[in-house]
N, C-alpha and C positions, 0 to 999 in steps of 0.2 A: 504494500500500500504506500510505503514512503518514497519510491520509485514512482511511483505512478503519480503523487502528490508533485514529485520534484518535475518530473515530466510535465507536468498540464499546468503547471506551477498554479497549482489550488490544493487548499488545506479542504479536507477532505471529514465533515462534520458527521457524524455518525451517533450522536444524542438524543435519543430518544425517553424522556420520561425523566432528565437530570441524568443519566448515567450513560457511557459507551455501550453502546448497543444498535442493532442491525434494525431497530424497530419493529421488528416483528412482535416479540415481545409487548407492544404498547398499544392496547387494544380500544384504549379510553376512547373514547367517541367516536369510533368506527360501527358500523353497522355488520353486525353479526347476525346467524341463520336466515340469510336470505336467499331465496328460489333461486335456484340454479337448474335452466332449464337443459333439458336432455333432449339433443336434437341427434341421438341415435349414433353409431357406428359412424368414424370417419370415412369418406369414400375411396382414400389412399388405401387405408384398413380391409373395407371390403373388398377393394380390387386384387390388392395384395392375396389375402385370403384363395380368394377366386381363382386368381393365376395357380396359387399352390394346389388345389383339389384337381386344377386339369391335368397340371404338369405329374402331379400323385399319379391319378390314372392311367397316364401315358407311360411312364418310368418306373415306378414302384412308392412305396413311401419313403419318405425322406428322412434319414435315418444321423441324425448328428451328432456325432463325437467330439465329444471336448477334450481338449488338450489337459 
């Protein structure tokens, strides 16, 4: 961070609620349990998905070995 600070030559405030912190942490006046809508499977997701059930079919299943 003091690199990056010296770089962009800005002090770099990270205070949240009086103390060093990433703010997450400081919840005071934010709006919590609020609807988050579910617009379903991404379509990257589904396509992805897709290609692999064809390519299954054609080859065999896909079988991945981790190192």
């Amino acid at each position: 961070m003091h690199n990056a600070e010296i770089d962009l030559m800005h002090d770099l405030n990270l205070k949240a609620g009086g103390s060093l912190s990433t703010g997450v942490d400081d919840f005071d006046g934010h709006p919590m349990n609020y609807k988050v809508p579910d617009f379903g499977m991404d379509r990257d997701i589904l396509d992805s998905l897709s290609n692999l059930k064809s390519t299954e079919a054609k080859l065999g299943k896909w079988k991945y070995v981790a190192n």
